[in-house]
C-alpha positions in Angstrom: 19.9 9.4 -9.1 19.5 8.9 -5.3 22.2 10.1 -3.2 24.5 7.6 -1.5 24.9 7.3 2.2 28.3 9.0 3.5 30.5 5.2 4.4 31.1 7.1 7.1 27.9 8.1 8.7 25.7 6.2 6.5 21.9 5.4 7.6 22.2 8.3 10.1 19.9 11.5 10.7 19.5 13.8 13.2 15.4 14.4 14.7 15.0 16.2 17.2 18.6 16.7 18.0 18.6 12.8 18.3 20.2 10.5 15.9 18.1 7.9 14.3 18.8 5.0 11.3 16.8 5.3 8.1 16.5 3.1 5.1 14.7 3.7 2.2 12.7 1.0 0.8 12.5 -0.4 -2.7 9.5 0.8 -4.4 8.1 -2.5 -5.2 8.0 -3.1 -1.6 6.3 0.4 -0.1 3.0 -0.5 0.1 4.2 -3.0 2.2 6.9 -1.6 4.6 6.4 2.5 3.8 8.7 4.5 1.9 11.6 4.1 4.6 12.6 2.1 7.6 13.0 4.2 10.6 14.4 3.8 13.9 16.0 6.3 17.2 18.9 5.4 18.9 18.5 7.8 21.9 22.0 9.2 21.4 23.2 12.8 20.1 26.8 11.4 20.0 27.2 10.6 16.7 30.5 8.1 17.6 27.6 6.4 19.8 25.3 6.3 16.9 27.7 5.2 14.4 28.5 2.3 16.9 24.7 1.5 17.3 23.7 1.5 13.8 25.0 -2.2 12.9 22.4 -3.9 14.2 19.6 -1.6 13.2 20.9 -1.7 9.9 21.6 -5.7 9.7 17.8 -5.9 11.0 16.5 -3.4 7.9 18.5 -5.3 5.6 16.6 -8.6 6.6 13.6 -7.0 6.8 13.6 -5.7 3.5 14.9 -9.2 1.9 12.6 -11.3 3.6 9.8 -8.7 2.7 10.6 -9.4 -1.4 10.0 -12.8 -0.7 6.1 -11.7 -0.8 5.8 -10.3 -4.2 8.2 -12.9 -5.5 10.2 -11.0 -7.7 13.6 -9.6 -6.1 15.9 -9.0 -9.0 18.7 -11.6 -9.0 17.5 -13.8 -6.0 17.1 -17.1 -5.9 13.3 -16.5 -6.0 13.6 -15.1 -9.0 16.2 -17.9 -10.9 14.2 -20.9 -9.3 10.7 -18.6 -11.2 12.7 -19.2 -14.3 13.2 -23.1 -13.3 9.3 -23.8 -12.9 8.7 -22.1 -16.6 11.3 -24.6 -17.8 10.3 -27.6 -16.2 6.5 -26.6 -17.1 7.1 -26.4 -20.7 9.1 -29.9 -20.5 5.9 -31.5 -18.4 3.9 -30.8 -20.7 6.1 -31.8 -24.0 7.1 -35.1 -22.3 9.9 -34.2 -22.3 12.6 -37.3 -22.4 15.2 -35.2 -20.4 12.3 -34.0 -17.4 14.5 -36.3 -15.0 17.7 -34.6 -15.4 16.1 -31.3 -14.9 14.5 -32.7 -11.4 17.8 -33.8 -10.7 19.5 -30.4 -11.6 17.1 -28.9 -9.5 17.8 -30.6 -6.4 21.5 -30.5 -6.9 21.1 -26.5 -6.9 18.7 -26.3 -3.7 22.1 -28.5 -2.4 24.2 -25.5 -3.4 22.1 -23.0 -2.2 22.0 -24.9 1.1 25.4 -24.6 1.2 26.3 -21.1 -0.2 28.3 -19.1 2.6 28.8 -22.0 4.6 31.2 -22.0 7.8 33.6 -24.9 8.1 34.7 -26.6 11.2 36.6 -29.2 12.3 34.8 -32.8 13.6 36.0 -36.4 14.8 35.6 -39.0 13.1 35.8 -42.5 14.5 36.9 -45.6 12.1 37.1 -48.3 14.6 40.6 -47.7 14.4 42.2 -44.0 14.8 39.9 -41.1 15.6 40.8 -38.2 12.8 39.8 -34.9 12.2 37.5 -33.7 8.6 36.1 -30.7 8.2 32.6 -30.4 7.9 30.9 -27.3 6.2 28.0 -26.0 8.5 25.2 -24.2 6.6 24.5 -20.3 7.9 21.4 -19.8 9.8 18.1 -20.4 7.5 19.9 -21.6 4.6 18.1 -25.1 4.8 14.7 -23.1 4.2 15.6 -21.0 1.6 17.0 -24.2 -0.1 13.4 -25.9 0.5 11.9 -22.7 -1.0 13.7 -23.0 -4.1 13.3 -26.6 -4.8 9.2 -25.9 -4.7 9.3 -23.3 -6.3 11.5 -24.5 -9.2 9.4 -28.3 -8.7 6.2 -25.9 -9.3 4.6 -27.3 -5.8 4.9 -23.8 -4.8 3.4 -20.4 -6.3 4.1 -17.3 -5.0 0.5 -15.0 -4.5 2.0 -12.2 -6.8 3.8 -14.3 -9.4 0.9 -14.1 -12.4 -0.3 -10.8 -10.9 1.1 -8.2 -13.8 -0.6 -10.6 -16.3 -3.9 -10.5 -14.8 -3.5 -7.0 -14.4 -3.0 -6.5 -18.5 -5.3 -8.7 -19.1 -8.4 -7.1 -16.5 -10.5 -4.6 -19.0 -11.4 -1.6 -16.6 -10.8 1.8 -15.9 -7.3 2.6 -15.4 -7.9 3.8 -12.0 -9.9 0.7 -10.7 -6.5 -1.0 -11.6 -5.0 0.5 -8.7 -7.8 -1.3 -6.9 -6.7 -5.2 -7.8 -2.8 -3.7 -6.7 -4.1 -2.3 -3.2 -6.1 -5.7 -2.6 -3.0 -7.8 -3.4 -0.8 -5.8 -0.9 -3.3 -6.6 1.4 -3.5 -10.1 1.2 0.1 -10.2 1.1 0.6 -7.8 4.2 -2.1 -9.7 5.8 -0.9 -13.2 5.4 3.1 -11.7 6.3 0.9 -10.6 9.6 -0.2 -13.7 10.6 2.7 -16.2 9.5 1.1 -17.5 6.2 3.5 -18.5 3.9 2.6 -16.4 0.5 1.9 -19.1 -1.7 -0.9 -19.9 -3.9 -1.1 -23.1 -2.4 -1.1 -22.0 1.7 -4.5 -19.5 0.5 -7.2 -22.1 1.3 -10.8 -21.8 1.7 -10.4 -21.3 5.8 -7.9 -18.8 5.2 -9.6 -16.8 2.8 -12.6 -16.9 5.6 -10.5 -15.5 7.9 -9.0 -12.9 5.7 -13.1 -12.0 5.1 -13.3 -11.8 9.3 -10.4 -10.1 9.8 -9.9 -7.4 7.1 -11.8 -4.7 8.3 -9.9 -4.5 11.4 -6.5 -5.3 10.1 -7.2 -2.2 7.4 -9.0 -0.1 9.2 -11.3 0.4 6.3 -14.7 0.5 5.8 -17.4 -2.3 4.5 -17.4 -0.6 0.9 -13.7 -0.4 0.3 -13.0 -4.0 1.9 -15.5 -5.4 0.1 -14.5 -4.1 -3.0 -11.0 -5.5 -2.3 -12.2 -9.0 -1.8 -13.9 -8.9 -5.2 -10.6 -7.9 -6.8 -8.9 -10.7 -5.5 -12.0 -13.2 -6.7 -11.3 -12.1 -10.3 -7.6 -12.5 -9.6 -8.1 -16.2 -8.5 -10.4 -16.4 -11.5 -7.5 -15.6 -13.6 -5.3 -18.0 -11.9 -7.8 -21.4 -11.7 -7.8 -21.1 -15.7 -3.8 -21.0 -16.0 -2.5 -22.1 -12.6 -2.7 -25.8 -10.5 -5.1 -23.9 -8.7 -8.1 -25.9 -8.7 -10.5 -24.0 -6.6 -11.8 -19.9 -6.6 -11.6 -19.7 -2.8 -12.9 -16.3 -2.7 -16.4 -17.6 -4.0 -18.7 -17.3 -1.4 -16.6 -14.8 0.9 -18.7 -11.9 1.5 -18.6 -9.3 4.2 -21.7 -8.3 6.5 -23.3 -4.9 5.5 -23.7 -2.6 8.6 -27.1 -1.4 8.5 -27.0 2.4 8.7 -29.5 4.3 10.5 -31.7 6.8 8.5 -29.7 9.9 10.5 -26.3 8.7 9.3 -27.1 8.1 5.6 -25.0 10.9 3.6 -27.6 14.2 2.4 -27.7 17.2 0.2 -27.2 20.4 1.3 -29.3 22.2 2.6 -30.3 26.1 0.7 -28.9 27.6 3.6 -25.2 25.8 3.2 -25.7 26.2 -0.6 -26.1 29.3 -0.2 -23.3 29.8 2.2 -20.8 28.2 0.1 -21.6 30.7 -3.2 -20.9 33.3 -1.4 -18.2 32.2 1.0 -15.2 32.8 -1.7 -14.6 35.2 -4.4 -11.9 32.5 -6.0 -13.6 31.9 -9.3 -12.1 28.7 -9.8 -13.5 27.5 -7.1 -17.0 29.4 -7.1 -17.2 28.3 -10.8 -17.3 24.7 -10.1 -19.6 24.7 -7.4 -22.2 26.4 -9.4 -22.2 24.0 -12.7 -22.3 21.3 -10.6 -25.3 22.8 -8.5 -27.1 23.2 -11.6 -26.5 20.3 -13.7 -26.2 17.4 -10.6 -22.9 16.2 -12.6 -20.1 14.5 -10.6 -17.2 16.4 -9.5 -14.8 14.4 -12.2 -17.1 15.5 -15.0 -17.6 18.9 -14.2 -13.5 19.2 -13.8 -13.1 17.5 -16.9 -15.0 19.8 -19.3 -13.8 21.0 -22.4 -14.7 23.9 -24.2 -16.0 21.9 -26.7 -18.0 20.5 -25.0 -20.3 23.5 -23.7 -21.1 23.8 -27.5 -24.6 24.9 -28.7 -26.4 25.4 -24.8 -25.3 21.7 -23.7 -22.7 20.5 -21.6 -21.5 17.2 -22.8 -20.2 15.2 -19.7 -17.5 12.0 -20.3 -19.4 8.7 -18.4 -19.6 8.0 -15.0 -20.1 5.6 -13.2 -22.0 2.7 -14.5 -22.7 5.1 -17.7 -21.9 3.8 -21.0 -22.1 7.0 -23.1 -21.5 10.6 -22.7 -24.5 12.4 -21.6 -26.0 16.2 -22.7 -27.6 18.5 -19.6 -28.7 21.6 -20.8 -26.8 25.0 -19.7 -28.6 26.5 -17.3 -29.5 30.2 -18.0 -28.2 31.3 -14.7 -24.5 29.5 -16.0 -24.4 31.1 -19.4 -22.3 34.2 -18.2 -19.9 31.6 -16.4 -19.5 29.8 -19.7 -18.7 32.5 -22.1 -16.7 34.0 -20.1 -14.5 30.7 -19.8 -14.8 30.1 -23.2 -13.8 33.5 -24.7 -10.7 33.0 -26.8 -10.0 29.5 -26.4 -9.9 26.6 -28.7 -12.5 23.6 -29.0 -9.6 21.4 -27.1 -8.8 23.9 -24.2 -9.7 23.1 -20.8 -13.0 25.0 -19.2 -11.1 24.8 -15.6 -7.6 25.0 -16.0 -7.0 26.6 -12.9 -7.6 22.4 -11.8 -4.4 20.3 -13.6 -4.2 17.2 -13.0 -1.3 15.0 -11.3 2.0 15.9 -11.7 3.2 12.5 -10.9 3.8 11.2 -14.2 2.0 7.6 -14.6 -0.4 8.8 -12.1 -4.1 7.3 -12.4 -5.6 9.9 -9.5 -8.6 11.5 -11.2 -8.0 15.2 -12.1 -10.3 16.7 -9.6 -8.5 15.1 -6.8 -6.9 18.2 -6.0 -9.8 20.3 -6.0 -11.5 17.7 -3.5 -8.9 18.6 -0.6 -9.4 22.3 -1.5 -12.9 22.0 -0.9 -13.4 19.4 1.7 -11.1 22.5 3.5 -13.0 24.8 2.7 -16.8 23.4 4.1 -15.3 22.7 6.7 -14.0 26.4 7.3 -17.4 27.8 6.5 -18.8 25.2 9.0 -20.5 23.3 6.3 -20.0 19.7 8.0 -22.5 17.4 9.5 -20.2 14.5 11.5 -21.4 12.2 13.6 -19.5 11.3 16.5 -17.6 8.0 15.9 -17.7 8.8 12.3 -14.6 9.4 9.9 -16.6 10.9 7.1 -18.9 13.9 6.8 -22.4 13.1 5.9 -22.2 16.1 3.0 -19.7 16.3 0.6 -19.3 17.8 -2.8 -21.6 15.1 -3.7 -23.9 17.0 -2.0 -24.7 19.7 -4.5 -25.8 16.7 -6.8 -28.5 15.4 -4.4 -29.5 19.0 -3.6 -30.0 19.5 -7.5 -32.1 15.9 -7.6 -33.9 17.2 -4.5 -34.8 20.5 -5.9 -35.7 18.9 -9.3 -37.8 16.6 -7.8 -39.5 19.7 -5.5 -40.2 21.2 -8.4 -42.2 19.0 -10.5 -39.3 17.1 -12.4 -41.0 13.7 -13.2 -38.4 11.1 -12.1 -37.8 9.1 -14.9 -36.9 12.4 -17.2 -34.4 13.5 -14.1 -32.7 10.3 -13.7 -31.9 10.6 -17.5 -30.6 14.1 -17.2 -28.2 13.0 -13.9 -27.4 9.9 -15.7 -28.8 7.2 -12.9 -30.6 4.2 -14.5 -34.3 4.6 -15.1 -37.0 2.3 -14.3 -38.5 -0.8 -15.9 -37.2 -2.6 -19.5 -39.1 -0.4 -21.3 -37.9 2.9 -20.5 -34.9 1.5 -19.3 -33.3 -0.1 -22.3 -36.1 0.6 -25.3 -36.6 4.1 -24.9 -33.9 6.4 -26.9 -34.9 9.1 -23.7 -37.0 12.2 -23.3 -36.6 15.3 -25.5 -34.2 18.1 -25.1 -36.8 20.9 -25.0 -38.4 18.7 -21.9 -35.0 18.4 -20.2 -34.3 21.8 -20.7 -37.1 22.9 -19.6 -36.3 20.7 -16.2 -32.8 21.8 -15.7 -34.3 25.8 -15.7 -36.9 24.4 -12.8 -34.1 24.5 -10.5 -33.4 27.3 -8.6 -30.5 28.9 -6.6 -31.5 30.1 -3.1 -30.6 33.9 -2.7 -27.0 34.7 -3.0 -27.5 38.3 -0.8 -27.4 37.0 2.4 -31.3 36.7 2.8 -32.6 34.7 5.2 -33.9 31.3 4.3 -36.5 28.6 5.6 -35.8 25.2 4.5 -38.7 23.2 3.4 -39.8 20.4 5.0 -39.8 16.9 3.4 -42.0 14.9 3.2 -39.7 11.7 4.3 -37.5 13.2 6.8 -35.0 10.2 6.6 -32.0 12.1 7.2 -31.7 14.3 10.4 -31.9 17.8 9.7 -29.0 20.6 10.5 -30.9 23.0 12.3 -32.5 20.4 14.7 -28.8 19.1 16.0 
């Protein structure tokens, strides 16, 4: 269980010798406000502190409480009862329901208590013509009229809150557990967006100018790139596609919001490695977990995810047998490659059919956790490149143009260098190949051919020898050596 605040000194921590207030923040609302609520105080007295606290932590209080108004579902709030209100007066809409009037009625007589709740008294004159008395008068506390408003739409149904049918549409979407987390990150989004700007987060307040200026503003309010922010806007499409079938909504405002590609110059498009940074990479660590990796996925061009996620029992008979990918609807067989026969027996010795091939790489610990088990090994590897000086960044550029995706274009590239007919090594590194025919008639080459493919690939030296590169014929990306 969390540990309560001391009454005493509650909210308080010392940084830097300075005392500061801290909140933490409900879980449902971190994506929105961070995991706690920070602010200094410029005092090492902690008297002093204690003192100025009050209104740091009044302020994170309403911070927080006006922040659950964006998802809509703060246990025991008015949100949350008026929610239950709109269900009831829904079902009776749409029974005719006889009694529909006295629920309207109900409805506004508890937006009048709400207005009311906590209310101050004080003492006015009152005039009859006659005598002037004295009544009291009760004086509703500050925003109390609003959040009466808010409940009467919401309860009326005139007002939907963005998040309300989100969890639905969630168990209803039919994707990868993972891209889940995509439709939740687009919705926070939105709803961090709109709380940016002043838009009220209802259903009804997203119209087709906002959504435009959501499509023109989100890459600079996330900081993200094209890919990722478009990606989000298509989440929240599907989401509005959900809601237009179930909701008053009447109109998909997301249809026709697209985001400008940047064109990307032929120097800045992400390469394979070069032999000379393969080659310094093999030999730059004798950690066998990580060395192990590098070289099945150097000679087979599988994904990083795949490769992790082998099985003993799936290196059976000279094949690896990699889980989909991707756009891939099946698993997919790539023959051993003689030079990874040693690595395989030696990680199969002794283990059952179910046992992983790399379990020096667990997954999350995090329990619920949709990362992908290789996430882990990413980090270690991006640090180590980068250590060896395997990096190729362009100024003004967050991301490398190599990456462990690398080693699979370097495996295409060699394949391709060494005879591989294309359609036969887009089937073997599990990329869609060309025309009707082959693409969707054809049950795919032969092993033997593919196996004979896979052995066309060759390591570069792994003693240190020098190496000159070959030079391509379509030098789109720059070349290393020439920066």
């Amino acid at each position: 269980m969390p540990r309560k605040p001391d009454p005493r000194n509650g909210y308080l921590e010392l940084h830097d010798g300075y005392y500061r207030v801290t909140m933490g923040v409900p879980a449902k609302l971190r994506p929105l406000l961070g995991y706690r609520l920070k602010q200094a105080l410029g005092t090492k007295s902690l008297l002093s502190a204690n003192v100025l606290k009050r209104s740091v932590v009044k302020a994170f209080r309403a911070r927080i409480d006006k922040a659950w108004g964006i998802p809509g579902d703060q246990p025991r709030s008015t949100q949350a009862e008026a929610i239950e209100w709109a269900k009831i007066v829904s079902d009776a809409r749409q029974r005719n329901d006889p009694e529909l009037h006295e629920l309207l009625g109900a409805i506004n007589l508890r937006a009048y208590e709400i207005k009311f709740e906590g209310a101050a008294t004080q003492l006015v004159d009152v005039d009859d013509g006659e005598s002037i008395e004295q009544h009291e008068e009760a004086v509703p506390r500050e925003d109390a009229e609003q959040r009466a408003a808010h409940f009467a739409a919401l309860a009326l149904g005139t007002a939907i809150p963005i998040a309300l049918h989100h969890d639905a549409f969630i168990k209803s979407t039919k994707i990868k557990e993972r891209s889940l987390k995509d439709d939740v990150r687009a919705l926070h989004i939105l709803l961090k967006w709109c709380a940016a700007r002043g838009i009220e987060p209802y259903l009804e307040h997203v119209t087709i100018k906002v959504a435009v200026r959501f499509g023109d503003e989100i890459e600079e309010f996330t900081g993200l790139g094209w890919a990722s922010c478009t990606k989000y806007i298509g989440r929240l499409r599907a989401y509005w596609k959900y809601l237009v079938k179930r909701t008053p909504i009447e109109a998909n405002v997301w249809i026709g919001i697209s985001l400008s590609k940047p064109r990307i110059e032929p120097d800045e498009e992400e390469r394979a490695f070069t032999d000379a940074e393969v080659q310094r990479l093999l030999m730059g660590t004798a950690d066998l977990a990580m060395l192990d990796v590098m070289l099945v996925a150097g000679l087979t061009g599988a994904r990083l995810d795949a490769v992790i996620d082998l099985r003993v029992g799936e290196c059976e008979d000279g094949w690896f047998t990699f889980k989909p990918q991707k756009k891939e609807r099946t698993i997919r067989d790539v023959r051993i490659h003689p030079e990874l026969r040693e690595l395989v027996a030696r990680r199969v010795e002794g283990k059952m059919l179910g046992d992983d091939l790399f379990p020096e790489w667990p997954g999350p610990r995090a329990a619920g956790s949709v990362r992908e088990r290789s996430s882990y090994f990413s980090k270690r590897f991006t640090k180590y490149r980068r250590d060896l000086g395997a990096d190729d960044v362009i100024e003004g550029k967050r991301r490398s143009l190599v990456n462990f995706h690398s080693f699979r274009r370097w495996f295409i590239t060699k394949a391709e260098r060494a005879g591989v007919d294309g359609d036969l090594l887009a089937a073997i590194v599990g990329h869609k190949r060309s025309g009707l025919t082959l693409g969707r008639y054809s049950e795919g080459p032969e092993m033997e051919t593919a196996k004979a493919a896979v052995a066309k690939v060759r390591l570069p030296p792994l003693d240190g020898s020098p190496i000159v590169e070959a030079r391509p014929l379509m030098p789109r990306r720059r070349q290393v050596a020439s920066r």
